[in-house]
C-alpha positions in Angstrom: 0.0 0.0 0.0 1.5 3.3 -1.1 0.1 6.6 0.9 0.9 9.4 -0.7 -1.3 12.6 -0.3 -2.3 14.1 3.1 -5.6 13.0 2.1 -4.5 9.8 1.5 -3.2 9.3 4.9 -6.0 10.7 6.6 -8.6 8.5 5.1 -6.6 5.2 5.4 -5.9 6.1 9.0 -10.0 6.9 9.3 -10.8 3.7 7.7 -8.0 1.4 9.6 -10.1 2.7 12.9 -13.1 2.1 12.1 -12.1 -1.1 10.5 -11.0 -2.2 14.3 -7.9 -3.4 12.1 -5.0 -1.5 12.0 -1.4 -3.8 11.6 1.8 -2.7 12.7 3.1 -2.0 9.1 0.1 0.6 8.1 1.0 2.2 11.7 4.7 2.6 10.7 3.8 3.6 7.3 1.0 6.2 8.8 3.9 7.4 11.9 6.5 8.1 8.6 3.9 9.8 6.4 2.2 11.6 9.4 5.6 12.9 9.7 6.5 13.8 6.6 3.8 16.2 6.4 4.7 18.0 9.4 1.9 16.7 11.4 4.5 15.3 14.2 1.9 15.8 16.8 -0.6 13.6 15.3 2.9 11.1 14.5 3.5 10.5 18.4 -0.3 10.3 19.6 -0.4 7.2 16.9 3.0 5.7 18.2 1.9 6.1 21.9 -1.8 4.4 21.4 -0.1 1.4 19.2 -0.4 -1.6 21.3 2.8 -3.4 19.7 5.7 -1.5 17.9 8.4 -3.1 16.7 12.4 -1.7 15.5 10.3 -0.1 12.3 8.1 1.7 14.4 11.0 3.1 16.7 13.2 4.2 14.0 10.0 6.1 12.3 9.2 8.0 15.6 12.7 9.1 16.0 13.5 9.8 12.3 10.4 11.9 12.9 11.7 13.8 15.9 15.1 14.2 13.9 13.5 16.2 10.7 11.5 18.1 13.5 15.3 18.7 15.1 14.0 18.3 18.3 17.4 16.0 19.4 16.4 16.0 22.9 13.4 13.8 22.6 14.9 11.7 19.9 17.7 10.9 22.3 15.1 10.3 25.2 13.1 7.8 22.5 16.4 6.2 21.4 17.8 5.2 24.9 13.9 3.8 25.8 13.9 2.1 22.6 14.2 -2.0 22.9 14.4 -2.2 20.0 17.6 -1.0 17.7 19.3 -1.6 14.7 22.3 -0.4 12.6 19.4 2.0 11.2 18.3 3.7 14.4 22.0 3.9 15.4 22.5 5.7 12.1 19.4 7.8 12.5 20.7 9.1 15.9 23.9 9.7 14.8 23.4 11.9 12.0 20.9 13.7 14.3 23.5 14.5 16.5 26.2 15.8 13.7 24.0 17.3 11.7 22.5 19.3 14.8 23.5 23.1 15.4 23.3 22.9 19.0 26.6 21.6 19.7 26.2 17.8 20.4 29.2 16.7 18.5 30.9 15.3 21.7 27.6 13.1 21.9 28.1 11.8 18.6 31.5 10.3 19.4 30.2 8.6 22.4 27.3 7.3 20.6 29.9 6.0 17.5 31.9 4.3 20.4 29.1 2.8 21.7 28.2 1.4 18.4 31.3 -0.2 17.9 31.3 -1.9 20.8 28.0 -3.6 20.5 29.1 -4.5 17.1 32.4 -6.6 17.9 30.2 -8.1 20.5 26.4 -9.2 18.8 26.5 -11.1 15.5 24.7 -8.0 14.3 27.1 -7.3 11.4 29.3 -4.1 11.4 29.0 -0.1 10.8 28.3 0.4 7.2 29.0 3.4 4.4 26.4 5.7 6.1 28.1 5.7 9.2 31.4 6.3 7.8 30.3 9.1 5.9 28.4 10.6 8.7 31.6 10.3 10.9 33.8 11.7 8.1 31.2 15.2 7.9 31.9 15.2 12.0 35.8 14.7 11.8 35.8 17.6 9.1 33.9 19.8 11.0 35.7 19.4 14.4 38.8 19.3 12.0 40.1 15.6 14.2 42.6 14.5 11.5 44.0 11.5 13.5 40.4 10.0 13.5 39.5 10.6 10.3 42.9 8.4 9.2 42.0 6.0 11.6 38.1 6.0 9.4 40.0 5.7 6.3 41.9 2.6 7.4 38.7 1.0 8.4 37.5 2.0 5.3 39.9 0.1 3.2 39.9 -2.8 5.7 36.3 -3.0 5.0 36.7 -2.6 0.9 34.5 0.3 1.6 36.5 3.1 0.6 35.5 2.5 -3.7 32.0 4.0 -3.5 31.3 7.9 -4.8 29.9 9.0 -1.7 32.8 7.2 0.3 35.8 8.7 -1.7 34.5 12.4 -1.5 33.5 12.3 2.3 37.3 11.2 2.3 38.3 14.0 0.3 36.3 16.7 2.0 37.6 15.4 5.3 41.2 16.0 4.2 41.0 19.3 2.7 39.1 21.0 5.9 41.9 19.3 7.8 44.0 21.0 5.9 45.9 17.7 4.5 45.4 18.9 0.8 47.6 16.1 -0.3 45.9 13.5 1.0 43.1 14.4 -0.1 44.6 14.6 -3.5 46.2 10.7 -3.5 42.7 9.8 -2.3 41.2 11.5 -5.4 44.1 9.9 -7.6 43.8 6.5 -6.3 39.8 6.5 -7.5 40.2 8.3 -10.8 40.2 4.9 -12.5 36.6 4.8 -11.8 35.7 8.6 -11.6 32.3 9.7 -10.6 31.1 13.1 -10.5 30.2 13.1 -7.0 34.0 12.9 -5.9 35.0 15.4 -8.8 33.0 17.9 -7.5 34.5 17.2 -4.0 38.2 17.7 -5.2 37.2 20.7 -7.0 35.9 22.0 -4.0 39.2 20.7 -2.0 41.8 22.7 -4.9 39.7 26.0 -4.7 39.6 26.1 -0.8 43.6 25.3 -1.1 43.7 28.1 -3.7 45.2 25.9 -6.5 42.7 27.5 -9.3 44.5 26.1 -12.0 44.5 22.3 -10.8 40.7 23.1 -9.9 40.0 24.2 -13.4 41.9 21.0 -14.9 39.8 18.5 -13.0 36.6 20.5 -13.7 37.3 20.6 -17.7 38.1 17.0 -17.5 35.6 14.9 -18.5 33.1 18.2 -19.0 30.2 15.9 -20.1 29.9 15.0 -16.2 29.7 18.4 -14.4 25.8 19.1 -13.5 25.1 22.4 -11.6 26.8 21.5 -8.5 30.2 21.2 -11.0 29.4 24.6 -12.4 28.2 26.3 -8.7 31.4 25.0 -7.3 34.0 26.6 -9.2 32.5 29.7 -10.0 32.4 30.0 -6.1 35.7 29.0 -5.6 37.0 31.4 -8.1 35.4 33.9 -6.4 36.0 33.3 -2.9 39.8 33.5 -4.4 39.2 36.9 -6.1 39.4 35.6 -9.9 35.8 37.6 -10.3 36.5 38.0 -14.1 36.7 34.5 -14.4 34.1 33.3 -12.4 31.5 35.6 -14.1 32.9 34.2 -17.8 32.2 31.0 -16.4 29.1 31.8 -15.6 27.9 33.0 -19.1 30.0 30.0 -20.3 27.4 28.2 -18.0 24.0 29.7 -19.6 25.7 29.1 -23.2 25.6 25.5 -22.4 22.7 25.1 -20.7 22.9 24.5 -18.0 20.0 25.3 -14.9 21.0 27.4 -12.7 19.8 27.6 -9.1 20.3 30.3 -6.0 23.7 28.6 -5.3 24.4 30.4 -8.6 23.3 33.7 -8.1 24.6 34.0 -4.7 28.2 33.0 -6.1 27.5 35.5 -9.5 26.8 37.9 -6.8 29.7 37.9 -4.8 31.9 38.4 -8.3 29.6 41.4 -9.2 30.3 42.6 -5.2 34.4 42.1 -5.7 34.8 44.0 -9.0 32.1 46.6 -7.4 30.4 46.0 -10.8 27.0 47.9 -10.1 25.3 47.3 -13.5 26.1 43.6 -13.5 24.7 43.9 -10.0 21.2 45.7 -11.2 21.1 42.7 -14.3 21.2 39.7 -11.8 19.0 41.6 -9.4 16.4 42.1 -12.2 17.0 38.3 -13.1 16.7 36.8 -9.6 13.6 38.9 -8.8 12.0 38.0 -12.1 12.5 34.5 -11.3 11.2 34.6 -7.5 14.9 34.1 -5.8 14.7 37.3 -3.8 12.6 35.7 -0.9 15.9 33.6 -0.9 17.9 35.3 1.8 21.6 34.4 0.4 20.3 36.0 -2.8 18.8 39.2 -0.8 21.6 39.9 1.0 23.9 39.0 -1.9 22.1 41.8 -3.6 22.2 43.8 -1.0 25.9 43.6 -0.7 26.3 44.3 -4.1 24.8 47.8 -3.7 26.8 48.0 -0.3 29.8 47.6 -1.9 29.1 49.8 -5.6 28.6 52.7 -2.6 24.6 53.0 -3.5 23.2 52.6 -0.1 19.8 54.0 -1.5 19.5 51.4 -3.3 21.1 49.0 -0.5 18.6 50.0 2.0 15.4 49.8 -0.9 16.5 46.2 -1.0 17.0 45.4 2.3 13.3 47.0 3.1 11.2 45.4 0.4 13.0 41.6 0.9 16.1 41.6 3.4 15.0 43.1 6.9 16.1 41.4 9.7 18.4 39.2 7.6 21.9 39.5 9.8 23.8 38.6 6.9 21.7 42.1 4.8 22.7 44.2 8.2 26.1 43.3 8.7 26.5 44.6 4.3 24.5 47.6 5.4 26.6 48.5 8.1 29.4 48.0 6.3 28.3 50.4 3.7 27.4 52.8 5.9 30.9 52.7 7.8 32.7 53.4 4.3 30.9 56.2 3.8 30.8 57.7 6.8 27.1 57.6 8.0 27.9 56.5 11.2 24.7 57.1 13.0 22.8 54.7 10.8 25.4 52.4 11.0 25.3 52.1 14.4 21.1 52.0 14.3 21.8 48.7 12.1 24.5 47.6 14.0 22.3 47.6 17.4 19.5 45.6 15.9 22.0 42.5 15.6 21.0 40.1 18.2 24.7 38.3 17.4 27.5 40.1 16.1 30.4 38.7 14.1 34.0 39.9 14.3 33.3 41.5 10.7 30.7 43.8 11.5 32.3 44.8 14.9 35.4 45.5 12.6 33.3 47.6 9.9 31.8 49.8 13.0 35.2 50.7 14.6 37.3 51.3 11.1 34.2 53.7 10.3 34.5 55.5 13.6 38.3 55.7 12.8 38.0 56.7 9.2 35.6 59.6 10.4 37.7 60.1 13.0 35.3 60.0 15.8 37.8 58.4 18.1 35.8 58.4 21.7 33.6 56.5 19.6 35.7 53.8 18.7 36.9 53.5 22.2 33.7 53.5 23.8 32.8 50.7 20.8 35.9 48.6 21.8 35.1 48.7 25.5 31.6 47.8 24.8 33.0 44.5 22.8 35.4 43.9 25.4 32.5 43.4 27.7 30.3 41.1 25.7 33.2 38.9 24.0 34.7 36.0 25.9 37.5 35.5 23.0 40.4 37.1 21.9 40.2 40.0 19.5 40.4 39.5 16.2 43.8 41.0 14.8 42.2 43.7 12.4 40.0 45.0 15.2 43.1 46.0 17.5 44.6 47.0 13.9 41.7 50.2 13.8 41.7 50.6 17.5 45.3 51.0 17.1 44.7 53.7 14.6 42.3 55.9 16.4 45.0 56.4 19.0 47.4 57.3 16.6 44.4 59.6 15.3 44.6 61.1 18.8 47.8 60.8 19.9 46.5 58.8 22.6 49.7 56.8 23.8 48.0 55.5 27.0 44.9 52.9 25.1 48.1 52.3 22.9 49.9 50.7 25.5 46.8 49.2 27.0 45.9 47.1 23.1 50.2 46.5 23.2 49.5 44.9 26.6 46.5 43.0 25.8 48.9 41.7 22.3 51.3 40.6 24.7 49.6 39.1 27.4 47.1 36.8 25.1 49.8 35.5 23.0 48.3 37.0 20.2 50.6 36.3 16.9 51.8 39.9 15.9 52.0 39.7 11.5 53.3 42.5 9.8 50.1 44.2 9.6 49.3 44.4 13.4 53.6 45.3 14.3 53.1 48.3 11.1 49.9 49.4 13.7 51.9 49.5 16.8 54.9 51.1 14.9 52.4 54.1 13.6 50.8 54.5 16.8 53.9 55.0 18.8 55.3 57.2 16.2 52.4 59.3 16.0 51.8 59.1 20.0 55.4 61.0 20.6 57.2 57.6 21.4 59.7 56.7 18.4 62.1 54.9 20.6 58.8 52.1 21.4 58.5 52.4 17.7 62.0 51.4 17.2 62.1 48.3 19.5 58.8 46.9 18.2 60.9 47.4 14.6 64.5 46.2 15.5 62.5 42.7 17.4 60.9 42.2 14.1 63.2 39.7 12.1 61.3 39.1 8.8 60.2 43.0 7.7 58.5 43.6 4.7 57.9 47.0 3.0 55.1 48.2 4.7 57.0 47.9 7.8 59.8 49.9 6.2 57.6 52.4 5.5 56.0 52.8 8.6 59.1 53.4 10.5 61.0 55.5 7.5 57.2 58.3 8.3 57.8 57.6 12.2 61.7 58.7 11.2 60.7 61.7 8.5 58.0 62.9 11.6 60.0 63.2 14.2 62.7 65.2 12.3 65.3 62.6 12.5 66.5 62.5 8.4 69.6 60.3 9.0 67.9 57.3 10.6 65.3 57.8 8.2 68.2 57.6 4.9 70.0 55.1 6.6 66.9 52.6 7.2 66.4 53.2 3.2 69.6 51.8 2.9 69.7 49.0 5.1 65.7 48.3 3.2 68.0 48.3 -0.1 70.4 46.0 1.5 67.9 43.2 2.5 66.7 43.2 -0.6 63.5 44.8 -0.1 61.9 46.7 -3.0 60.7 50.1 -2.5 57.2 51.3 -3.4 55.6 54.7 -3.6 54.8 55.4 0.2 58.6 54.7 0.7 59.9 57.5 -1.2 56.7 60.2 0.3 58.3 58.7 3.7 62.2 59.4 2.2 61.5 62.8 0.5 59.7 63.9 3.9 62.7 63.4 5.7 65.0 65.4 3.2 62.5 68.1 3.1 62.1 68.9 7.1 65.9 69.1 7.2 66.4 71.1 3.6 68.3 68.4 1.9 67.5 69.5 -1.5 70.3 67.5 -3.5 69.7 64.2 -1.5 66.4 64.8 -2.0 66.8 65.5 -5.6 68.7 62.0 -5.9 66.2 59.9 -4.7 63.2 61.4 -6.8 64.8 60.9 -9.7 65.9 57.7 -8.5 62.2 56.6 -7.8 61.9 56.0 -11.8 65.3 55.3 -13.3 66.2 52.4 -10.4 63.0 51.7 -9.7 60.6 52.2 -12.5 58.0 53.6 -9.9 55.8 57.0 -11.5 55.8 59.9 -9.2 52.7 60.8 -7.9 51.2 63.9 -6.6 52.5 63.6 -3.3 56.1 62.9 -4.2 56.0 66.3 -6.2 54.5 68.2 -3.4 57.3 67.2 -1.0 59.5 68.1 -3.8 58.5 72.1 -4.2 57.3 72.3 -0.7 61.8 71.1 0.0 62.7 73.9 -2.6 60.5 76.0 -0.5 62.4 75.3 3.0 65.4 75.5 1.4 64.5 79.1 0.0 65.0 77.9 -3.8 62.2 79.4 -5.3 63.7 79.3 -8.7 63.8 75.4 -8.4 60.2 75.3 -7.1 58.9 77.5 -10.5 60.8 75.1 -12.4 60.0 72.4 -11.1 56.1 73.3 -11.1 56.8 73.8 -14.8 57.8 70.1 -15.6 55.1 68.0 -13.6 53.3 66.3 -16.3 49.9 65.9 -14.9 47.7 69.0 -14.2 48.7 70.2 -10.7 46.2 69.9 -8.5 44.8 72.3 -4.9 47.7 70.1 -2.9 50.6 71.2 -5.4 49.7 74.9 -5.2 49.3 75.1 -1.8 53.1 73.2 -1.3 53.7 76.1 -4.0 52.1 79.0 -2.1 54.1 78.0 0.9 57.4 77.9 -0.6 55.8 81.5 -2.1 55.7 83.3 1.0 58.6 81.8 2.7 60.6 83.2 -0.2 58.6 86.6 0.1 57.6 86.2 -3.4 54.1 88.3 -4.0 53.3 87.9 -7.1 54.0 84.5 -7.3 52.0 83.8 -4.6 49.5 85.8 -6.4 49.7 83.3 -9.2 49.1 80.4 -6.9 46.2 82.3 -5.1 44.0 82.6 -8.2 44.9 78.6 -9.1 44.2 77.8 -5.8 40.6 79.2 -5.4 39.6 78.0 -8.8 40.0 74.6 -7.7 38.9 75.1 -4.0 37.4 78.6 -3.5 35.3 77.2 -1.4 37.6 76.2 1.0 37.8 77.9 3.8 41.6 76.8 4.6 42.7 78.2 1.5 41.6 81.4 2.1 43.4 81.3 5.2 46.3 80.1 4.4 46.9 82.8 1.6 45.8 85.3 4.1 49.0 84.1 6.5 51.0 84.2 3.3 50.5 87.8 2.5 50.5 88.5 6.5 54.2 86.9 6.9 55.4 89.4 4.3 53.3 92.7 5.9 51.3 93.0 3.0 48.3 93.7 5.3 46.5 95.3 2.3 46.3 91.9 0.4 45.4 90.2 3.8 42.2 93.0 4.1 41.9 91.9 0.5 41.9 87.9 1.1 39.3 88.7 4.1 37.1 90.5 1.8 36.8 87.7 -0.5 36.5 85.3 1.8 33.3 87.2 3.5 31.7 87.7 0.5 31.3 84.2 -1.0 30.8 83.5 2.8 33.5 80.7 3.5 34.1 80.0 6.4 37.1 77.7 8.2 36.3 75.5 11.5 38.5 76.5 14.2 41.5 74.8 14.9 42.1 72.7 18.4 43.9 71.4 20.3 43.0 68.1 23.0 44.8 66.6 26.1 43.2 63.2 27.2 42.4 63.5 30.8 39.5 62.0 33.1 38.3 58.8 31.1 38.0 61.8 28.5 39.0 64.0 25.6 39.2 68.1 26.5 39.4 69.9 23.6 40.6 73.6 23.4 40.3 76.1 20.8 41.6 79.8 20.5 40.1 82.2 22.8 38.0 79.2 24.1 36.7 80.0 27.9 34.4 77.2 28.6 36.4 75.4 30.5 35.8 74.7 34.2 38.9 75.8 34.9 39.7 78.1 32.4 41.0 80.9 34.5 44.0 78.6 35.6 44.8 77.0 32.3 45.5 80.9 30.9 47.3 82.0 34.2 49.6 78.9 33.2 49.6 79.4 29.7 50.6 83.4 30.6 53.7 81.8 32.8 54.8 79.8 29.3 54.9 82.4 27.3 57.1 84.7 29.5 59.1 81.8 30.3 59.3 81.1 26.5 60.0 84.8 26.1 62.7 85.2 28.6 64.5 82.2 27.0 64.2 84.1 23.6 65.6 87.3 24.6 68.4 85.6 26.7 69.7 83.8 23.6 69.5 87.3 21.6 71.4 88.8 24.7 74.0 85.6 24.6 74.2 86.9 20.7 75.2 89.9 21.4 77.8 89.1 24.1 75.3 90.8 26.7 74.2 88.1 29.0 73.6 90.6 32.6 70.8 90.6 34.3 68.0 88.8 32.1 69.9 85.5 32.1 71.1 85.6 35.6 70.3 81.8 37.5 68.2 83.8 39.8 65.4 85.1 37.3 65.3 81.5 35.7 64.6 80.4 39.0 61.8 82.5 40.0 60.2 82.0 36.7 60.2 78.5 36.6 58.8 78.6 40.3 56.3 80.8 38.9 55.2 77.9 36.4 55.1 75.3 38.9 52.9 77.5 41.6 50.6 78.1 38.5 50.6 74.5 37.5 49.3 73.2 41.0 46.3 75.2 40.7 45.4 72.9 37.7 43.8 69.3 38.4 46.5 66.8 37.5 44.8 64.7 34.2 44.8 61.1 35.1 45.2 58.7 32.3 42.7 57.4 29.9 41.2 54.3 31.3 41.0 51.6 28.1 40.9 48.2 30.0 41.4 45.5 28.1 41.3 42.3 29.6 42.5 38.3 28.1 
């Protein structure tokens, strides 16, 4: 008797009752189909009222519990069951592996268990299903000792021929990471090769990143691959970043046919999301709509990435309304998109509607806090993760945090994160030491910078770089030129950020013809094109150096079209020269590319001002009042009580205000009294003014004003293992 339909199954059931005659075979059969249909309830109230149940019966209530993935009470009905064979053993354990809840330790005990009433009954052995099954836990607990210890048995067993056997083998490998194992496996059963395992070592070569081998086996024998061939290495080429190649595969896919599923689209959608291809994006979006997909939440946050990532958030967030709300895979793209472009109050909106939160969308909310430079945010964000994660922090995350101190020249949190490195055991790549190197540098501390660099023994460029800026910003040119050198020695190749770091360090200490030699170096030796920030620290050299004439021909021979940072460098080397009409030159340049700048106006202002030309100052003024520009005031910030005080010119809001300018008036004389002693020393005339006794009082003077102010205590950033 074959039940199909619901109906079916309710009638037969109907009739079987009122019939008084009701076997144990149309029970089972009823139990499975009850099942089936979802009606689980209905499924137990048969199994408890049946008089006589036999192994069938057993394995058909707990298969039924098991697609309901209710575990619990299939465990509770497997241990009452007297009746079990290899097939209710089997049925448990695939419950347990296959479960999300973690019950993996369960399904080890319960394969022990099996084994042992195996060897002792005359009940035959453990057969390809369990092997498999086992093979699917090993991988994801990655145990490569007992899956080898499997794969003996296997062979032992002759069972290690099959399709299904040989690419559980595989798989198990390659998420071990024993690629070549995997590999002989795959050779020793090419004699009788079956898709199922080629799709398996395909899978195996892309996760290795060996494209090329991946794309051998796939072509092999083409008449084979079905959609799970075709789905598997346009994934893998993208999850590698070949996205030109996985979308030619794809059209090579339509051309031949082939159906395509929402496995497709959702790895055609993460090519269109690495080449930020936004019409590609819009045709598959129209395609997977058309079609239905978009219900599919892989697709809708696939296209919702896509948007993410082509900078469109409108049309992100019209997505991710009409199809993708809720989805955490949709917010986590959102906020990510939001982050890049600086909107960080709607980023954080998302971000607080997570229920769990993954170490990439923590990440995408602190680099935007960084990148928009809202620094007690980020802070505030990494204590807040501190509190709610029980595991180390991921790498990248101390990477930003590490940035928004050098942002702020907050050296404390720096040596907090440095701490919190050390005492986890956290493995330091180049990346994370570059971070530590920049933060120190940036925080005031070079010599920290330099033992972090010297402990490094395998240095890269970016590291070279890094400690050549930390060099060129603290002024100290001859490290910086002889770092370059000992970079050259090691065999490291410059790049472009070396020689910005290089020419800064020549240009804060005037060293025009060193300078000279490495920028023309940069192409001849190197074969690297000067960009516009190499020819900026060029002119704005000739301008320390008070070599205007170099500077105007220099300006002369940059082959692309100077831009508003070129003419500013040029401005400045303008007025220290004293040049007017030059600078006049660079004034009308500079405000048709920014005359809305505010900065600009100032700066040309404080050109014409360090010259006394107070009529072209009145002039700049006028100008800048009548297309209404206006410039934010510059600050200043100590970190002090858990907190950031900032301080602006002429600022009185302070609480304690009236000290900080009694202290600031003490600095100033102190700082003029040292000036006109050296002009006195100049002269031969040190007297009175530089006696020990004046120096004394002054600097009492300080200190008396000094106590008056609240000490700052340090920033508080605990981080904790």
């Amino acid at each position: 008797m074959h039940l199909r339909s619901l109906k079916q199954v309710l009638l037969s059931h109907s009739q079987a009752i009122k019939s008084g005659i009701q076997s144990i075979f149309t029970s089972n059969q009823l139990i499975h189909l009850y099942a089936k249909h979802g009606l689980l309830f209905d499924a137990q109230k048969l199994f408890d009222e049946m008089p006589e149940r036999n192994v069938f019966t057993w394995n058909a209530i707990i298969a039924a519990h098991l697609k309901n993935r209710d575990v619990t009470k299939a465990e509770t009905l497997f241990y009452s069951s007297p009746h079990k064979d290899l097939v209710t053993y089997n049925s448990m354990l695939a419950g347990y592996v296959n479960s999300d809840d973690g019950h993996e330790i369960r399904a080890l005990k319960l394969f022990s268990e099996m084994q042992c009433y195996y060897l002792s009954s005359d009940g035959g052995g453990i057969d390809e299903f369990t092997i498999t099954t086992m093979l699917n836990l090993v991988s994801r607990m990655t145990l490569p000792l007992l899956g080898m210890q499997m794969h003996c048995y296997m062979v032992k067993a002759s069972n290690d021929s099959t399709g299904f056997s040989s690419s559980a083998l595989i798989d198990m490998y390659s998420k071990c990471g024993y690629f070549q194992e995997a590999l002989q496996v795959f050779n020793d059963s090419s004699g009788a090769l079956d898709l199922v395992s080629k799709n398996a070592m395909v899978a195996a070569c892309c996760r290795e990143g060996k494209l090329e081998l991946a794309l051998d086996i796939f072509w092999h024998d083409a008449e084979l691959n079905d959609t799970i061939s075709w789905n598997t290495i346009i994934s893998g080429l993208t999850q590698n970043g070949f996205h030109e190649e996985a979308l030619r595969l794809f059209v090579c896919m339509m051309e031949n046919g082939v159906r395509l599923n929402e496995h497709t689209f959702a790895g055609i959608l993460g090519a269109c999301s690495g080449i930020k291809s936004l019409n590609l994006g819009k045709q598959v979006h129209s395609h997977v709509s058309k079609v239905g997909l978009m219900k599919n939440p892989y697709i809708s946050s696939g296209v919702v990435d896509v948007y993410c990532k082509c900078g469109h958030m409108d049309y992100a967030n019209s997505a991710y309304v009409a199809f993708s709300e809720g989805n955490a895979f949709s917010i986590t793209s959102m906020v990510v998109g939001y982050s890049s472009i600086g909107n960080m109050e709607e980023a954080r909106r998302l971000f607080d509607t997570l229920v769990e939160r993954n170490s990439v969308v923590w990440t995408a909310l602190l680099s935007g806090y960084v990148k928009s430079q809202q620094c007690e945010a980020a802070f505030e964000l990494l204590r807040e993760l501190l509190a709610k994660e029980t595991k180390i922090l991921d790498a990248l995350i101390l990477m930003n945090a590490l940035g928004a101190c050098a942002i702020q020249a907050s050296l404390h949190p720096g040596k907090e994160i440095h701490c919190y490195i050390l005492r986890t055991w956290m493995e330091t790549d180049e990346k994370l030491s570059s971070a530590m190197i920049d933060m120190y540098s940036k925080c005031g501390h070079i010599t920290y910078a330099e033992r972090i660099f010297d402990g490094i023994v395998n240095r890269d460029s970016v590291l070279y770089n890094v400690m050549l800026a930390g060099y060129a910003y603290h002024g100290r040119e001859m490290e910086a030129i002889k770092l370059f050198e000992d970079m050259s020695t090691h065999g490291i190749r410059p790049n472009a950020a070396t020689f910005v770091a290089l020419l800064s360090a020549c240009r804060h200490t005037g060293l025009v013809e060193l300078g000279e030699k490495h920028f023309h170096s940069m192409e001849k030796d190197y074969g690297i094109q000067p960009e516009v920030d190499h020819y900026a620290c060029m002119i704005d050299l000739y301008g320390r150096a008070r070599q205007l004439d170099k500077a105007v021909a220099f300006m002369e021979k940059i082959p692309i079209e100077p831009d508003a940072v070129l003419w500013g460098a040029f401005l400045n080397a303008c007025r220290m020269k004293g040049n007017v009409e030059l600078a006049k030159v660079a004034e009308e340049k500079l405000l048709r590319i920014e005359g809305e700048s505010g900065s600009r106006y100032v700066q040309l202002a404080n050109a014409y001002a360090a010259e006394g030309n107070w009529d072209e100052v009145g002039r700049i003024r006028k100008k800048m009042k009548g297309k209404e520009v206006k410039k934010l005031a510059g600050c200043s910030w100590l970190c002090m009580d858990n907190g950031v005080t900032i301080f602006t010119s002429g600022d009185t809001s302070h609480l304690r205000s009236d000290a900080i300018y009694s202290l600031l008036a003490c600095l100033v004389a102190e700082i003029n009294h040292l000036a006109l002693v050296e002009r006195l020393h100049l002269n031969g005339a040190y007297g009175h003014y530089g006696s020990k006794g004046n120096l004394k009082r002054n600097s009492n003077e300080i200190e008396e004003s000094a106590n008056s102010v609240h000490p700052p205590n340090p920033e508080q950033l605990i981080l904790e293992a």
